[in-house]
C-alpha positions in Angstrom: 31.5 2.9 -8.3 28.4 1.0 -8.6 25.1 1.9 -6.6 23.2 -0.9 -5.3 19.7 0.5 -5.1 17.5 -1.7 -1.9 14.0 -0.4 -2.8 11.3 -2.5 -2.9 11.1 -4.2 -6.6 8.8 -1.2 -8.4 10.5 1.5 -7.0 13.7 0.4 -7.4 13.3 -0.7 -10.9 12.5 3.0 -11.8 14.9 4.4 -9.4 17.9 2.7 -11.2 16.7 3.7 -14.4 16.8 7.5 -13.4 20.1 6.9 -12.0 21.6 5.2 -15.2 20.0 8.4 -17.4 22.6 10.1 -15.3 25.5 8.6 -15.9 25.2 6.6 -12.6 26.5 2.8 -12.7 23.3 1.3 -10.8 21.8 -2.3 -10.7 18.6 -3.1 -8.4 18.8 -5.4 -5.4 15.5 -5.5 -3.8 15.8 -6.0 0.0 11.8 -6.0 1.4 9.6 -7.9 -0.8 6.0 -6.0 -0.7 3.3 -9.2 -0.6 -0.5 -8.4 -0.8 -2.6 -7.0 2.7 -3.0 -9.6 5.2 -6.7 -8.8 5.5 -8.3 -7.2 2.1 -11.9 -7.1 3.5 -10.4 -4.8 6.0 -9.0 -2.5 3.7 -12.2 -2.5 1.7 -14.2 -1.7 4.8 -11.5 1.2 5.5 -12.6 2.3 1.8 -15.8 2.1 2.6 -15.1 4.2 5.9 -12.8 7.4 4.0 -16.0 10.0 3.7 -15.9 9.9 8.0 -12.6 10.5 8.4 -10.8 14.2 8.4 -7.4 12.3 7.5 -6.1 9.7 5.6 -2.5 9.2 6.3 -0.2 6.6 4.0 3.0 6.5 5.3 4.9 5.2 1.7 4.0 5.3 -2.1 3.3 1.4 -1.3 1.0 1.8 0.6 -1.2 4.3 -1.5 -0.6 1.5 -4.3 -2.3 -1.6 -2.4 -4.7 1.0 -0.6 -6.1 2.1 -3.7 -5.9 -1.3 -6.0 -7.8 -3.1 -2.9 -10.6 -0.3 -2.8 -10.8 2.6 -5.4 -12.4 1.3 -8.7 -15.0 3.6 -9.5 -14.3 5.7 -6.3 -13.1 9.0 -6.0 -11.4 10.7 -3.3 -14.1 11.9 -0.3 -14.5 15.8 -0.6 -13.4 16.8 2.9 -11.0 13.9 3.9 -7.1 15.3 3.8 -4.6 12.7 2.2 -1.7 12.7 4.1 2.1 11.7 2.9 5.6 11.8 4.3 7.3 12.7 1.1 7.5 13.0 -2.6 7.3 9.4 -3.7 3.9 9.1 -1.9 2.5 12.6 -2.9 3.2 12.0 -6.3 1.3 8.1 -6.0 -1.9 9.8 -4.1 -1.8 12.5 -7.0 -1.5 10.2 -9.8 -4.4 7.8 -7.8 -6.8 11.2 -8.2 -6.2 12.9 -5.0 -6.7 16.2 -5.7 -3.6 18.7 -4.9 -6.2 21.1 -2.7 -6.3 18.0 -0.1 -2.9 16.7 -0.2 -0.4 17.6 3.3 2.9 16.6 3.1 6.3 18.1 4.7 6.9 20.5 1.4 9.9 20.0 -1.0 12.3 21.4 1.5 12.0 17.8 3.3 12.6 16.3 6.0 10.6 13.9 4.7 9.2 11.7 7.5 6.0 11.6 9.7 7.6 13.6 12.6 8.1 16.7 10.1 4.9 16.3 8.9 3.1 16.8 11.9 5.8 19.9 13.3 4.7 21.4 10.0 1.4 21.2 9.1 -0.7 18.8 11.3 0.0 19.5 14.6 -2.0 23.1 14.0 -5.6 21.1 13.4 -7.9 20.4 16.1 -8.0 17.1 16.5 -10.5 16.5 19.4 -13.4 13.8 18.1 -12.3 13.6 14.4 -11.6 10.0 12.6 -8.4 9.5 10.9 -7.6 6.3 9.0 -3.1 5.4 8.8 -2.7 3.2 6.1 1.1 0.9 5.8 2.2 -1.8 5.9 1.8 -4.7 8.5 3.8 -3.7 11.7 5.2 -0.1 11.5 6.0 2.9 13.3 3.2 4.1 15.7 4.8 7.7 16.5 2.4 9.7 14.4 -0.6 7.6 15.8 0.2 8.6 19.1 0.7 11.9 18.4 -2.5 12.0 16.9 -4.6 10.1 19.9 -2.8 12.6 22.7 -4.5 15.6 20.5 -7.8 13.6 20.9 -8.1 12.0 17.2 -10.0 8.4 17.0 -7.1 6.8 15.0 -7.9 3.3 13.0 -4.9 1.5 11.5 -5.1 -0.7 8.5 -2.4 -2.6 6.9 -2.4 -2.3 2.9 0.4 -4.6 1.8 3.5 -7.3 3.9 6.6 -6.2 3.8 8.8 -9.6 4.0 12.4 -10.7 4.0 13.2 -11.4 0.1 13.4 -14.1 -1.8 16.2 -12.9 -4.0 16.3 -14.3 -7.5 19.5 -15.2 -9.4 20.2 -12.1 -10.8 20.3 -10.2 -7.5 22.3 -13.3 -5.7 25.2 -12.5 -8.2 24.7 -8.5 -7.1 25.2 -9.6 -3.5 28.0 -11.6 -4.6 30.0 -8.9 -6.3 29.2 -6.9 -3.9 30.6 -9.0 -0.6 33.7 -9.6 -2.7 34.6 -6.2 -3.3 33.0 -4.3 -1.0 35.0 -0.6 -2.1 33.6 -1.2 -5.9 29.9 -0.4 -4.4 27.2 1.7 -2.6 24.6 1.0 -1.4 21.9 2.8 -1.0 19.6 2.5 1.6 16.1 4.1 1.9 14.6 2.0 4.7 16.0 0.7 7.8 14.0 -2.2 7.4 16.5 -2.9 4.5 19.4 -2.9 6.0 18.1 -5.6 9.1 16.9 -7.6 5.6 20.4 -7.4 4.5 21.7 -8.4 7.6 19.2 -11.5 8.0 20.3 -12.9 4.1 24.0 -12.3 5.7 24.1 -12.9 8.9 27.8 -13.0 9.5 29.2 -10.4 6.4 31.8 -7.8 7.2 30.6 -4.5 6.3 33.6 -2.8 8.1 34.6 -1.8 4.3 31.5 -1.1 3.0 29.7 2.4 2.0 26.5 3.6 2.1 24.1 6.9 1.1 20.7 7.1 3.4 18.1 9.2 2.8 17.2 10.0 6.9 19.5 10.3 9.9 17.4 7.3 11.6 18.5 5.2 8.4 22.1 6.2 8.8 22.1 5.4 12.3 20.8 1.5 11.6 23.3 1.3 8.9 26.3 2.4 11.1 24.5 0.0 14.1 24.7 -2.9 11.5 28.7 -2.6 10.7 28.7 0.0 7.7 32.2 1.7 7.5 31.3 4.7 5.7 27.8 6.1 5.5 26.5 9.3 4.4 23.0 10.7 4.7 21.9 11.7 1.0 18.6 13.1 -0.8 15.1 11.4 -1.9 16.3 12.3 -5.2 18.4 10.4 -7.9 20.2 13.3 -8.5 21.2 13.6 -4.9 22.6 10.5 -5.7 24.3 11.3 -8.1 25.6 14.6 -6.7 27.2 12.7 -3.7 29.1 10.3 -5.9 30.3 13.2 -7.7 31.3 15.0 -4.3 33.0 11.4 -3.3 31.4 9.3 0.0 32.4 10.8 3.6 33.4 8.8 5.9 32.3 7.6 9.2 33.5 5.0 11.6 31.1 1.7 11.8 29.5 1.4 15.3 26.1 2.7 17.1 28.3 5.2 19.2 28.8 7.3 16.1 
């Protein structure tokens, strides 16, 4: 079976490789294209702005790519401002961008790996009453964590790194989605954003998925994908070896439909 991999183009170029070093049949087909920040001068000015806040939360490994590109030359990371990351594709960007390990937060390698668990874990234990934090994504977004963070009394500022947009798929990818509306029970795909799979939907607007599987890596993925006509989706690891473990174990089964 072949795994369709829906990351953004620079994750999912990597992510395929580790899948094919283990024995996985993957091919990319990138379904958010990430376009440069709407505004740089803001980002710059949120740069600028790091040393006053007690947090920096980046909510994907995008977003510490763009952050840092727009910002960090010659800069390094502001001695008391925590990094914050959701899980361990942006922990291991904000490391590898010179945050040091001391001031990284993140939901541990147990996972879940989203914003709520991040907060349950570690954040919701700060005092948050008067201190600055700076949430860095994409344009639009999920504002749970924000609001979290204002209830407990936190000035929060939002600044949007990168655009996530509806792809402009190039040949190669065309014949992907070609293969893989012809013969739907010959793929997976594997979905890591929810944002993905309305993409999906918008390039085919009247596909049957009915026969199609799916792996997503969070319960509120699996639930879009199920929403959007999937017939068999399973929830699955951050990990290409979860992946691959889940082929191996064969795809369960769940009736399309947002009732299940």
């Amino acid at each position: 079976m072949r795994v369709i991999v829906t990351r953004p183009e620079a994750q999912g170029a990597a992510f395929v490789q580790r899948l094919r070093a283990l024995g996985v049949d993957a091919v990319a087909l990138p379904l958010i294209e990430i376009a440069p920040a709407p505004d740089a001068q803001a980002v710059r000015e949120a740069w600028a702005g790091l040393p006053r806040c007690a947090l920096a939360m980046f909510v994907s490994a995008n977003a510490v790519a763009h952050f840092f590109a727009a910002g960090a030359a010659g800069k390094a990371w502001p001695r008391h401002t925590l990094a914050g990351s959701s899980g361990p594709g942006t922990s291991a960007a904000l490391l590898a961008a010179g945050v040091p390990p001391t001031q990284l937060v993140d939901p541990g390698p147990e996972g879940p790996f989203d914003t709520d668990t991040l907060w349950q874990r570690h954040l919701a234990r700060y005092a948050w009453a008067g201190q600055r934090v700076l949430l860095v994504r994409g344009e639009g977004g999920r504002d749970w964590l924000a609001t979290q963070l204002r209830q407990a009394g936190a000035q929060v500022d939002v600044v949007a790194a990168y655009r996530r947009l509806v792809p402009s798929l190039a040949d190669v990818h065309r014949d992907v989605l070609a293969a893989a509306l012809h013969d739907p029970g010959a793929h997976c795909w594997h979905f890591s954003s929810g944002e993905a799979i309305d993409n999906l939907a918008r390039l085919c607007a009247h596909a049957d998925w009915s026969r199609a599987r799916a792996l997503a890596t969070h319960p509120r993925i699996a639930l879009r994908a199920r929403a959007r006509g999937f017939g068999r989706v399973a929830e699955v690891g951050l990990r290409p070896e979860d992946v691959a473990r889940a082929l191996a174990e064969g795809v369960p089964g769940a009736a399309a439909g947002p009732g299940r």
